[in-house]
N, C-alpha and C positions, 0 to 999 in steps of 0.2 A: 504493500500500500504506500502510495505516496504522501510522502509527511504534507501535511499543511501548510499553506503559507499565505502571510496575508495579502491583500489587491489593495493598491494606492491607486487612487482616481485622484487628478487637480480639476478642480473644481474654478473656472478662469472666472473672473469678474474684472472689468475694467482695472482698475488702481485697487484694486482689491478687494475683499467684503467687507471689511469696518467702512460702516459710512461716512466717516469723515477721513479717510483713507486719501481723496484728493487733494486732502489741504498742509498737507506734510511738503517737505521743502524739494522733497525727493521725488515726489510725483507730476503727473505730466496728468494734465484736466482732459485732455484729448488722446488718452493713449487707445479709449474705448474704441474709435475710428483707425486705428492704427498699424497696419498691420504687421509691420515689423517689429512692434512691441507684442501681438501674439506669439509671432515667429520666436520669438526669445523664449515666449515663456514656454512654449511645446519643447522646444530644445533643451531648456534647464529638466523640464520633465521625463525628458527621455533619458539625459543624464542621469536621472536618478532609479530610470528602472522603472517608472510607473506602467501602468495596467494604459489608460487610457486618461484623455481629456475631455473636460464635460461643457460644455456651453448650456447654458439657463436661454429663456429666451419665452416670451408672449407677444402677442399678436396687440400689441397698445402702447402708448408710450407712460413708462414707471414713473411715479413718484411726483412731485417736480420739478423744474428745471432747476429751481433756488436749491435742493439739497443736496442733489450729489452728480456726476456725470449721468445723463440722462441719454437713452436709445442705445442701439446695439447693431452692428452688424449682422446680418441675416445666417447665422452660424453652422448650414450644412454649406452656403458660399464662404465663409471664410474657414470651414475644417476642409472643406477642398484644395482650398488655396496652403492650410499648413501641413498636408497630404503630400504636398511636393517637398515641400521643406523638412521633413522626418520620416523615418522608414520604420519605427518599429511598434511607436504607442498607438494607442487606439485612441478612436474619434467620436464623441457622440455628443450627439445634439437634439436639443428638444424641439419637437413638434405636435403642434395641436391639434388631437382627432376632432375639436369641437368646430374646428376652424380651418379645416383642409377637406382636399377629397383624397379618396383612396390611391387610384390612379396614378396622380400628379406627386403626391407623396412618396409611396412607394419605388416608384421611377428615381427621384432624389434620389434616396438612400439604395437604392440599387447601382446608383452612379458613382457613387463617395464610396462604396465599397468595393467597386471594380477597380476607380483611380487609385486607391489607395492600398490597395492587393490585400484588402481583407481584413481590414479596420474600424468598417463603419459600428457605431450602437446609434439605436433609437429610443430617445428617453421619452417615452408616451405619456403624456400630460392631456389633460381635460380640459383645463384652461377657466379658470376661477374669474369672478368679475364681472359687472355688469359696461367697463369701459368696453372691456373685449368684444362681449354682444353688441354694443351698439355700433360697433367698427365695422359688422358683418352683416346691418339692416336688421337687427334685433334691438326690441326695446327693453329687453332682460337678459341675464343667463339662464337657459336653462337649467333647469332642477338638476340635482346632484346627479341622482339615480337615473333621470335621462342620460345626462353625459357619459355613465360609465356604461350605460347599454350598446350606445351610439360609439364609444373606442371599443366595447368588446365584437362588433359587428366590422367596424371600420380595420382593425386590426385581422377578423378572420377575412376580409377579403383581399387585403396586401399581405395575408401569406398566401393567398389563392396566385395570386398576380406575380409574386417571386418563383411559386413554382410551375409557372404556364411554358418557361421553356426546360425541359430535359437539358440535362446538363451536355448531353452530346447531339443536340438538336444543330448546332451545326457542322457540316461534313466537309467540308470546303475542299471539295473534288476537283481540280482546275483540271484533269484532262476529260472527266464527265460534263463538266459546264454546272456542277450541282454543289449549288454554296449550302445549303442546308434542308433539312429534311421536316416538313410540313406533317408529317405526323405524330412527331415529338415534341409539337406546341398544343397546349390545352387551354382556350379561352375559359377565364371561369363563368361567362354568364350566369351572372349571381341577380337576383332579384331580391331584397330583404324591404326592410323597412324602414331602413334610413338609407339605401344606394344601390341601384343598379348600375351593374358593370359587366360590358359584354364581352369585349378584347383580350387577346395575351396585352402580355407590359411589351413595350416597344424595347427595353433590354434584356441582353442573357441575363440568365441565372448566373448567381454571384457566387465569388472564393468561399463566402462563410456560407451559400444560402440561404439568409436571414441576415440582419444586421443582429448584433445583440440586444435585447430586447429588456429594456431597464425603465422601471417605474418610481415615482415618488409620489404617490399616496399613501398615507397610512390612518388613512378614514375607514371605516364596515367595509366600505365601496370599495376601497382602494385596497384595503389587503385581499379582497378576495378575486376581483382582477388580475393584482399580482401571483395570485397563488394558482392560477388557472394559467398566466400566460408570463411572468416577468424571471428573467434570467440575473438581473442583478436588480437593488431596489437602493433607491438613497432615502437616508430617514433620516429625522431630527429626534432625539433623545438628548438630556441633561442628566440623567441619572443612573449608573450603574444599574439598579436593580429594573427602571424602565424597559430601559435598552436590553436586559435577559429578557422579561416579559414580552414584549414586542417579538424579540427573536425566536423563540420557543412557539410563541403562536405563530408566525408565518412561515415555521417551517415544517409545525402541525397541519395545517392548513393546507398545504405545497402538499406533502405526503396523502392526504384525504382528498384531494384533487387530482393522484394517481402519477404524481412527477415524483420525480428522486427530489427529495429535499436540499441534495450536495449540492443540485444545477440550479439551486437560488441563492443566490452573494447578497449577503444585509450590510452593506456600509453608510453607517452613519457619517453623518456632518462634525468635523472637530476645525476648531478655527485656531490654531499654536502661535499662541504667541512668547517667541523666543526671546533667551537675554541667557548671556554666557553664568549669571549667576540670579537667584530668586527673586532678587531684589529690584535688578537690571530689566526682567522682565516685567513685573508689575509696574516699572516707570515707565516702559512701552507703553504699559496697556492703559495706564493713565492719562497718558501726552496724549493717545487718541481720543478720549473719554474727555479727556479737556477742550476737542477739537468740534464733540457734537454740537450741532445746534436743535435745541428739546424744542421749541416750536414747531420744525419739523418733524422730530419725535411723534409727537401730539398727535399732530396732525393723521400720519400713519398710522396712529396706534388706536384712534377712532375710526379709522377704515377698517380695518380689522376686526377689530370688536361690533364693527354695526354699530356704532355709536353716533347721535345729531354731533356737530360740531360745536364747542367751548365746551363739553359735557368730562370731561379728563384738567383736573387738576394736578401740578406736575407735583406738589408736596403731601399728596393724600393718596390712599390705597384706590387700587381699581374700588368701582361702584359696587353696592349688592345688587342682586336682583339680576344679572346679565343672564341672556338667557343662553337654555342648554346648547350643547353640539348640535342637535337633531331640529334646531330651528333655525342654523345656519344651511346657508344653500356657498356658501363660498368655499373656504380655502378650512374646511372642518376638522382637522387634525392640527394643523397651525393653531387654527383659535384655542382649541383644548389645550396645548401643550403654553403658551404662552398664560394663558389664566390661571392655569394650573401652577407654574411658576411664579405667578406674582403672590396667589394667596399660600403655597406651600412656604416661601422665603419671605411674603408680610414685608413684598418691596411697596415703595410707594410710585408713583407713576415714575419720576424722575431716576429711579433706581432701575424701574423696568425697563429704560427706554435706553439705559445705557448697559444692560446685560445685553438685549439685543443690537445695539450700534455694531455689536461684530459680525455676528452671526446670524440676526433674525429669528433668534429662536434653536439654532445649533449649539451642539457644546464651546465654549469658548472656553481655553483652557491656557495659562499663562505659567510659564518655568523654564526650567533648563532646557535643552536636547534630554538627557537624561531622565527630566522630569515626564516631559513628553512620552518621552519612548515607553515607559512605564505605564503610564496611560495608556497606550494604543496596546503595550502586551498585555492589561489587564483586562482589556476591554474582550478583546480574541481567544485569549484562555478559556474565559468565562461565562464564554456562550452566551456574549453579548455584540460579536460582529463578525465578519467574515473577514473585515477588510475598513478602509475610511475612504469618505470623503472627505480631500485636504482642504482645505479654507483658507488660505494665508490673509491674513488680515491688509498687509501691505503687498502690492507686486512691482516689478518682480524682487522686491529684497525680502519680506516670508518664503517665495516658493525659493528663491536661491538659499537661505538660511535651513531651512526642513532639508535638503537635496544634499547640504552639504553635511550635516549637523547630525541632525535625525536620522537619516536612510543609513548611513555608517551603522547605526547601533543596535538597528532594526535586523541588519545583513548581520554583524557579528552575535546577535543572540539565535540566528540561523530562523530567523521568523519571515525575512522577505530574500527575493534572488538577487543575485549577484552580475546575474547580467540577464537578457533576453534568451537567448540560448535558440535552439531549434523552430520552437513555437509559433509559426509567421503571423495568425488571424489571431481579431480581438474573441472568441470563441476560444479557438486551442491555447489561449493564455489562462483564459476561465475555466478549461477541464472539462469543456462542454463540446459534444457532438454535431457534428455541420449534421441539419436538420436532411429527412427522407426528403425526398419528392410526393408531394401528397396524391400527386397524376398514379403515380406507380405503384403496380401491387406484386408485393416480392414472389419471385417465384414460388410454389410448392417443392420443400423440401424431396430430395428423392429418397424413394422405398430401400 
């Protein structure tokens, strides 16, 4: 049996996840547009060994403009573009089943995954928000439980659409005149209830046949999606004993849903903020903490909550009375998890707005490299991850400092590899199998 080892994902965000990240002396307001500032950062990534690269990404523009860099690069165009620039991490980028079609989607990530020889992941998102709806001639978002019907639909038709050609569909006979063979393509003419689709995909079948298939839900909805269809999942957890609970249920679930549990990767969100010594790091994470401005806090933090506007006081607790997860239609695992944190830790709003300045709600976790290391090995032992999402508060001086710091101590306690090795697809890095052709039915065994 193959010992374990843990999966580092960088998790990119403009100047970094603290949101006051852009206002440090070291950062550039426009590296978001940048794109030899990605180029750096996939590079440092790869240096270090990572699994893959993750781009965030909705169909709206965040936040606004006064609080931090604002909009993003359309991120299956710019993971194509750092496809040329790196040869061995993987790529994945979010896309909205709420706000795409099957087709045009699929075709994407079937493209990024052939330029890239077998790299692409799909991080499957719902897409939370009523800005989103109205950007797409809706005057709401759709209901939770709609959304996740409409990805579980949207999703079995772009596996229909990846497997419409046989992998040796084409023959490319130059003395026959026969480039390819018209019976090894299977239109899925699907008829459902949210999309008909009649056509093969206008590309081959791809290196992984699938991109990897990664989700970030962890609402009812959202673990049980994952547990029917998600190959690796990103979560936010604050607490050890959370973070096992979470784990243990999705990969109950995963098993009762008839999958191997192994072929699902739970790595949580951890935002490191470094300093050669304890001290040096909590003056980090101060200097940043000194940088927010809680106006804007507020402001987000009543989105979130469903809250009218002035109704959050920055030197008092959240309000009583807020109502349950089951009356949110938004972003329902976020809300709980942040609520649950202000009234478990009796922060007052001003406290809560600067635990999340990092992270949003991810572990934010300040110390040595050592200190660090210790965290991610306690997390992994203890059947509380598979694996993290990196967060670097600052870029690129977090992700260079984790790469240079961290990954060292992680390779000498024999918990992460040492180099790439063999492995070429974001799949055979995961210990996961390039997916059947669903067209094909294996032969019968012979007597």
């Amino acid at each position: 049996m193959t010992e374990r080892k843990l999966h580092l994902n960088a998790f990119l965000m403009n100047t970094g996840h603290h949101e006051a990240s852009w206002r440090l002396p070291e950062s550039d307001p426009y590296a978001h547009v940048d794109l030899q500032h990605h180029v750096r950062l996939a590079r440092i990534a790869e240096r270090g060994t990572f699994d893959s690269l993750f781009l965030a990404d909705g169909p709206q523009l965040w936040s606004n403009l006064a609080q931090r860099p604002a909009g993003a690069l359309e991120p299956l165009t710019l993971l194509t573009a750092l496809a040329t620039a790196t040869e061995h991490i993987g790529l994945i980028a979010t896309a909205s089943t709420s706000y795409n079609s099957p087709y045009n989607l699929a075709r994407k990530f079937a493209s990024l995954d052939i330029i890239s020889g077998g790299r692409a992941g799909w991080n499957i998102v719902t897409t939370a928000g009523a800005e989103a709806a109205r950007n797409f001639g809706l005057d709401a978002e759709p209901a939770h439980a709609e959304r996740y019907a409409r990805a579980a639909e949207f999703l079995d038709v772009a596996r229909k659409l990846w497997d419409s050609w046989e992998d040796d569909a084409i023959v490319a006979d130059k003395a026959a005149g026969v480039w390819g063979d018209d019976s090894k393509i299977h239109p899925p003419r699907h008829r459902g209830r949210y999309f008909g689709v009649e056509g093969a995909l206008n590309v081959p079948r791809t290196p992984q046949g699938y991109p990897l298939l990664v989700q970030a839900g962890s609402s009812e909805d959202g673990k049980a999606f994952a547990a029917r269809y998600a190959e690796a999942v990103f979560t936010a957890q604050q607490t050890l004993a959370d973070a096992q609970a979470f784990y243990a249920d999705l990969k109950s679930r995963t098993r009762r849903a008839g999958r191997d549990p192994g072929h699902l990767k739970v790595l949580p969100g951890i935002v490191p903020v470094l300093g050669s010594t304890e001290a040096e790091a909590r003056a980090a994470e101060q200097l940043l903490a000194e940088h927010i401005v809680y106006d804007h806090g507020v402001l987000r933090l009543e989105r979130l909550l469903q809250l009218p506007s002035h109704t959050l006081e920055l030197d008092a607790p959240l309000p009583d009375g807020l109502p349950p997860e089951s009356a949110v239609e938004g972003a329902k695992s976020r809300y709980t998890l942040v609520v649950e944190l202000a009234r478990r830790e009796r922060l007052t709003v001003r406290q809560l707005i600067t635990r999340l300045g990092g992270g949003r709600g991810h572990l934010t976790f300040a110390g040595t490299p050592e200190q660090v290391a210790d965290q991610i090995e306690t997390w992994f032992t203890q059947g509380a991850a598979d694996g993290f999402n990196i967060m670097p508060p600052v870029l690129p001086s977090g992700l260079d400092a984790f790469v240079e710091h961290v990954v060292p101590l992680l390779r000498a306690r024999g918990l992460f590899r040492d180099a790439y090795g063999p492995r070429r697809t974001l799949r055979e890095r995961y210990g996961l199998p390039r997916p059947a052709n669903q067209y094909l039915t294996p032969a019968p065994a012979l007597a």
